[in-house]
TIDREN-699921 format. One record per residue (C-alpha): residue number from 1; residue in one letter; x, y, z. Coordinates in pm, 1 decimal, always signed. Example, Ala and Ser with C-alpha at 12.3 -4.5 7.8 and 13.67 -1.06 7.14 Angstrom:
REM residues 2
REC    n  res        xx        yy        zz
REC    1    A   +1230.0    -450.0    +780.0
REC    2    S   +1367.0    -106.0    +714.0
REM end
This chain:
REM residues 228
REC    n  res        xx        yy        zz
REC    1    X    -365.2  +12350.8   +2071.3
REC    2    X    -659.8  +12132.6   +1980.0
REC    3    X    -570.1  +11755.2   +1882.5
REC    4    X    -792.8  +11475.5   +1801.0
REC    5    X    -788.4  +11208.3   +2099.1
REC    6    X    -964.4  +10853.7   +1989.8
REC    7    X   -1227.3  +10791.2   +2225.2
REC    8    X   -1294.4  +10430.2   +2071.6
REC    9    X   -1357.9  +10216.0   +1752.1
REC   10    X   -1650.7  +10004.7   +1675.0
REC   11    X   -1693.8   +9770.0   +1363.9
REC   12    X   -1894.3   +9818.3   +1110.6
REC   13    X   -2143.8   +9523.2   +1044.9
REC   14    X   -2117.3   +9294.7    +726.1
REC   15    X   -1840.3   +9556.5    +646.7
REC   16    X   -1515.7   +9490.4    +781.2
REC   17    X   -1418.5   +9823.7    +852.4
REC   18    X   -1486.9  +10063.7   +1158.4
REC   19    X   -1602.8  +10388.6   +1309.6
REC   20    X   -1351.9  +10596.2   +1502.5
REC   21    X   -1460.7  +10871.4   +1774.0
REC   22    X   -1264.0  +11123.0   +1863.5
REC   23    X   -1279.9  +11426.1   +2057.0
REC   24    X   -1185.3  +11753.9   +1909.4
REC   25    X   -1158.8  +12019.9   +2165.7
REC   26    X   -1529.1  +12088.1   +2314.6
REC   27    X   -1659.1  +11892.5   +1969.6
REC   28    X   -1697.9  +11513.7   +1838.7
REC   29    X   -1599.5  +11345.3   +1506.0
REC   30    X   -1673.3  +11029.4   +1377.2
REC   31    X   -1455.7  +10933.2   +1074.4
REC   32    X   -1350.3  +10595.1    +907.6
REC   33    X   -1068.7  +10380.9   +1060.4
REC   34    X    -790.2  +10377.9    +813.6
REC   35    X    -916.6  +10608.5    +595.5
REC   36    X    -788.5  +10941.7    +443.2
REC   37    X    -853.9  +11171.7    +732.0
REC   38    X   -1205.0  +11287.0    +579.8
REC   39    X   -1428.2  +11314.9    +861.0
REC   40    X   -1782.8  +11110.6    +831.4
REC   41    X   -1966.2  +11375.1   +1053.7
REC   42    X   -1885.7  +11623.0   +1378.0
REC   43    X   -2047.0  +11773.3   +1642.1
REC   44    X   -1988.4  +12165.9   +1529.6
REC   45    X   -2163.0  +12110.4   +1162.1
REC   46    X   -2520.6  +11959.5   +1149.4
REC   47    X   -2746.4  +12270.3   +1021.3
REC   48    X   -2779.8  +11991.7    +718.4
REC   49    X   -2872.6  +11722.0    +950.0
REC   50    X   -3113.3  +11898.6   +1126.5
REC   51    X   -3306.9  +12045.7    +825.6
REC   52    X   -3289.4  +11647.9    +689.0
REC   53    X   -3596.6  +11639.7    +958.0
REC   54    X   -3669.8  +11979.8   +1010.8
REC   55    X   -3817.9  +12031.8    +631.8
REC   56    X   -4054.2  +11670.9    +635.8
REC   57    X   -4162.9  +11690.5    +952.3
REC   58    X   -4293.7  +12018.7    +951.6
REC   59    X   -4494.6  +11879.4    +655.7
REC   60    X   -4621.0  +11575.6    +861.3
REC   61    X   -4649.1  +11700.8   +1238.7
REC   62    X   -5024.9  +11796.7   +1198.2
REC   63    X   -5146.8  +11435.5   +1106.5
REC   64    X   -5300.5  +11274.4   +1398.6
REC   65    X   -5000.5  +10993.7   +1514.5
REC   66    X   -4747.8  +11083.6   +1272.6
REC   67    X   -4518.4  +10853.8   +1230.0
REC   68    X   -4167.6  +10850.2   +1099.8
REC   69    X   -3858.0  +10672.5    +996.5
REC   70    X   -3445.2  +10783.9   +1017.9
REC   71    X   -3218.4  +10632.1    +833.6
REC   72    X   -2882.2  +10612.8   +1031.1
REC   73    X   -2889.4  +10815.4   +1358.4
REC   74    X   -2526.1  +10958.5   +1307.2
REC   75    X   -2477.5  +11222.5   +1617.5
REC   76    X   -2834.3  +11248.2   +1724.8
REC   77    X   -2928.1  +11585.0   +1547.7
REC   78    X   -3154.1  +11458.6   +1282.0
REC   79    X   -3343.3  +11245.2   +1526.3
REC   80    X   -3327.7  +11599.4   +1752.1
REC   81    X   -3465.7  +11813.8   +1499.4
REC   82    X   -3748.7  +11577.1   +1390.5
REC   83    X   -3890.3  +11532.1   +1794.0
REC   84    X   -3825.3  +11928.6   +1800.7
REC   85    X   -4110.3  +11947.4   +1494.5
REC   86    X   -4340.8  +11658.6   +1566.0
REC   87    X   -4609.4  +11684.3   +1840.2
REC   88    X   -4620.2  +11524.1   +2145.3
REC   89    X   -4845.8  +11155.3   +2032.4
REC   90    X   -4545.6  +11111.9   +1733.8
REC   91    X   -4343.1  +10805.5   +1681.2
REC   92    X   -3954.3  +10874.3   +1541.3
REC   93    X   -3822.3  +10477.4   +1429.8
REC   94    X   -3449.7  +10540.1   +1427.1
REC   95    X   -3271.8  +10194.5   +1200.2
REC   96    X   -2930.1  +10180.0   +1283.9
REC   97    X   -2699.3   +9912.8   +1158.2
REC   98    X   -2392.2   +9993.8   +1404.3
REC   99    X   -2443.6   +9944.6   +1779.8
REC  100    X   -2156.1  +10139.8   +1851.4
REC  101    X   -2330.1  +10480.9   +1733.1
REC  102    X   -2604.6  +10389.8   +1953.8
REC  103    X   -2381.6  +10309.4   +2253.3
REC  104    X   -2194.4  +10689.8   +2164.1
REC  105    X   -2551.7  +10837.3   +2128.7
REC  106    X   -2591.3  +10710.1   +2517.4
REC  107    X   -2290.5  +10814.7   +2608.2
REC  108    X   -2129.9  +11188.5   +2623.7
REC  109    X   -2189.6  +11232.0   +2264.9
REC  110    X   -2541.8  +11278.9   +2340.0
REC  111    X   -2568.9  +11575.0   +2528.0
REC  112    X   -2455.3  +11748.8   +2220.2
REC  113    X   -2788.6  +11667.2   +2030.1
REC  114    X   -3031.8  +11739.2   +2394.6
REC  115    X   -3031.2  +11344.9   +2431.0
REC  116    X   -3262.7  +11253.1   +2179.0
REC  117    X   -3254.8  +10890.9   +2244.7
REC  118    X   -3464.6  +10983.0   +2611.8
REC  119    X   -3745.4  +11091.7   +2436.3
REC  120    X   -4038.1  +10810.1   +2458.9
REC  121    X   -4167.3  +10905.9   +2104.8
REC  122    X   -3795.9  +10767.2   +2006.0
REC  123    X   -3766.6  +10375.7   +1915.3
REC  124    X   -3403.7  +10234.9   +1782.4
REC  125    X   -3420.6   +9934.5   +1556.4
REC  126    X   -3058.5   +9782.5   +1537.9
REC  127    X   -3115.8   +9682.3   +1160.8
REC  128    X   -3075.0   +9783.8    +835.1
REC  129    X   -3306.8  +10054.2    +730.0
REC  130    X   -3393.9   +9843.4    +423.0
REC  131    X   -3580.4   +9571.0    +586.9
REC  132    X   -3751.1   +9806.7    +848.4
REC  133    X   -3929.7  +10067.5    +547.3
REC  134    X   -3948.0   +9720.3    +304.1
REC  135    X   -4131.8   +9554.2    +631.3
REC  136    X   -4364.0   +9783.7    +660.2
REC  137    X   -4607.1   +9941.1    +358.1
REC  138    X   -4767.6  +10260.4    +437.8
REC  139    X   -4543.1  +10236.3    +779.6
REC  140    X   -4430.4  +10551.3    +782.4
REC  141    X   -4602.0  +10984.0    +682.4
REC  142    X   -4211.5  +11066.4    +651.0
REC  143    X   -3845.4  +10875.9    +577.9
REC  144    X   -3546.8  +11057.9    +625.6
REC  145    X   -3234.6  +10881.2    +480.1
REC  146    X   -2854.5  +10976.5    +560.3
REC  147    X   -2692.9  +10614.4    +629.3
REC  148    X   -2406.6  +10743.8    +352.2
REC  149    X   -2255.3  +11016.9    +210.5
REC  150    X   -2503.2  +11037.5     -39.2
REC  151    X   -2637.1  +10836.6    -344.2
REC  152    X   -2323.7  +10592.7    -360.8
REC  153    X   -2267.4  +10376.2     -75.8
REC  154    X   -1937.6  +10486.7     +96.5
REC  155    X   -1915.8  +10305.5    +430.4
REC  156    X   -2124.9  +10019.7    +333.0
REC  157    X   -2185.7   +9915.3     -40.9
REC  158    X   -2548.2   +9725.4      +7.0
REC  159    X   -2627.3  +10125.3     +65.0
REC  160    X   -2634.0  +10178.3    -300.7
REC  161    X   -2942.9   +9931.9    -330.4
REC  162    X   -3131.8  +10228.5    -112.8
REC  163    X   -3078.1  +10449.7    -377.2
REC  164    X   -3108.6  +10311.6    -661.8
REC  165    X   -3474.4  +10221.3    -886.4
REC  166    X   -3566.7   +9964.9    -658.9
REC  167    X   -3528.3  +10086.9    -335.0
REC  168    X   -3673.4  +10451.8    -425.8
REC  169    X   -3955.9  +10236.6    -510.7
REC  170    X   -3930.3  +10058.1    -188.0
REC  171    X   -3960.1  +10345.5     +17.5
REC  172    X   -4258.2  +10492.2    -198.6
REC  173    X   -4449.1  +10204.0     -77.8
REC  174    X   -4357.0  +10249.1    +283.2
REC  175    X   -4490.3  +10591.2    +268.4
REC  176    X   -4841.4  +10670.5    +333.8
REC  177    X   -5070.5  +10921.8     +78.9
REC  178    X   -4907.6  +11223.8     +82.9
REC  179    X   -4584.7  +11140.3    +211.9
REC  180    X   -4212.7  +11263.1    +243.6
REC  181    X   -3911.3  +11135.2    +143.8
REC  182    X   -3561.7  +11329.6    +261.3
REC  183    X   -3248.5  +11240.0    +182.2
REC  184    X   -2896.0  +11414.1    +260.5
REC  185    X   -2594.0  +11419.4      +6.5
REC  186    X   -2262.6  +11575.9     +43.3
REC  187    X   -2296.8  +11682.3    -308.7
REC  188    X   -2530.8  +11732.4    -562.0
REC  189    X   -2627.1  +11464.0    -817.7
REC  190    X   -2868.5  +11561.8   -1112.4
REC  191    X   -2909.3  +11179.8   -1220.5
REC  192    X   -3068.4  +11078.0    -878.2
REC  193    X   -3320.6  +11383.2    -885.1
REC  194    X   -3449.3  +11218.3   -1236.1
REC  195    X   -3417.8  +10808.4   -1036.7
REC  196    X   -3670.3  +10968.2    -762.8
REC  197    X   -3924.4  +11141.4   -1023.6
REC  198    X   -3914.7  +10787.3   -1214.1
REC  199    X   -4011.2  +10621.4    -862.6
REC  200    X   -4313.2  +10834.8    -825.0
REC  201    X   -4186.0  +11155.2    -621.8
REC  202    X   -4232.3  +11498.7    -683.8
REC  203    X   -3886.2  +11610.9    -606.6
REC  204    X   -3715.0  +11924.5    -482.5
REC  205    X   -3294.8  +11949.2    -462.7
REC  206    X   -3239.7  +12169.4    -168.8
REC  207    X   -2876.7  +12352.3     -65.4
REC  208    X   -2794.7  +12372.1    +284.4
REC  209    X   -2532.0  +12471.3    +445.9
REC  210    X   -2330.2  +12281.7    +718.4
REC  211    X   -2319.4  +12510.1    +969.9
REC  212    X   -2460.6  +12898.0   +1015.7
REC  213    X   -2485.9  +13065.2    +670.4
REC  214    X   -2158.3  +13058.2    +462.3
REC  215    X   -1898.4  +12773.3    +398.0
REC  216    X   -1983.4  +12446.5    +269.2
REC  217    X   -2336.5  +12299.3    +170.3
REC  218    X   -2438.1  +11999.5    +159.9
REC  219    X   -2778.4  +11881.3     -74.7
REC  220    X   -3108.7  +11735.7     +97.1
REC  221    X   -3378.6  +11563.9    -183.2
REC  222    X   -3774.6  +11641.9     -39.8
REC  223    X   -3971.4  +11436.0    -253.3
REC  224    X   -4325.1  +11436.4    -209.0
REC  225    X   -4518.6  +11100.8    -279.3
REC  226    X   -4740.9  +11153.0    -579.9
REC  227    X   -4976.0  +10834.3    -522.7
REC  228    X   -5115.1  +10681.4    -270.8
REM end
């Protein structure tokens, strides 16, 4: 019978809480210390995470140095999926705020994801994805966002600010002409389609499911940058 063993704990920054890994059997799972059992993420249900990167990148990969930014690296598989559909000269900036998840990433976590963080088109920033897109204008032909559970901060509140007016706007201007914005949600949310159009995206609410074809979805925004 399959129990979850904690593998370790790591806190989260600025946040007073934690991560918790555990293994599950052959899988992972990542969920919040002291929370109500929900699990954050796991290693057997990422067909969302992956098409997070899959669905921008493919739009970007034929631009000569193409050059992208993740949001949270999480288990590896969005990071995975974008190197899988970017050519070979592409740069993937991974900001993540937890060191811990990198140190997992490194450790046997990442052989479920093909050990993404090997790749030399891969660079980690440990920081807040904020400061890296609001660092850089026109940094970036694609930004793929899943530091939360979706449009309201649940791990860390100062996520909010990334989805709200102002930091829409924020990552409009890190975007070059023609560029992507993804971002993953466990659910849907009909006011934050109408926050990206304001912020000058044309926007697109796509269902996804976890994992195969049936069971649950989850809900990825591709909004295309309407101005340079």
């Amino acid at each position: 019978m399959k129990r979850f063993v904690l593998l370790d704990t790591t806190p989260i920054p600025d946040n007073g809480g934690a991560l918790c890994l555990f293994e599950y059997g052959e899988d992972f799972v990542i969920k919040i210390q002291g929370g109500d059992g929900g699990q954050l993420m796991n290693t057997r249900m990422h067909g969302s995470e992956d098409a997070l990167a899959e669905i921008p990148c493919r739009k970007v990969a034929g631009r000569p140095g193409s050059r992208v930014l993740i949001g949270g690296l999480g288990m590896g598989f969005t990071l995975a999926s974008a190197l899988k559909h970017l050519g070979k000269t592409a740069e993937v900036v991974v900001a993540e705020l937890v060191p811990g998840v990198v140190e997992w990433n490194r450790g046997p976590l990442g052989e479920k994801a093909g050990r993404p963080l090997s790749d030399p088109r891969t660079v980690i920033r440990m920081e807040d994805v904020a400061k890296v897109l609001q660092a850089e204008p026109q940094g970036f032909d694609a930004i793929m966002l899943d530091v939360d559970n979706g449009p309201e901060g649940l791990t860390q509140k100062a996520n909010s600010w990334l989805y709200s007016t102002g930091g829409l706007a924020a990552c409009a201007k890190a975007l070059r002409p023609k560029g992507v914005l993804s971002v993953w949600s466990a659910s849907a949310d009909r006011q934050f389609s109408d926050k990206l159009k304001k912020a000058g995206f044309k926007a697109e609410e796509v269902q996804v499911f976890a994992h195969g074809n049936k069971g649950t979805r989850h809900t990825i925004w591709i909004a295309e940058k309407l101005k340079g």
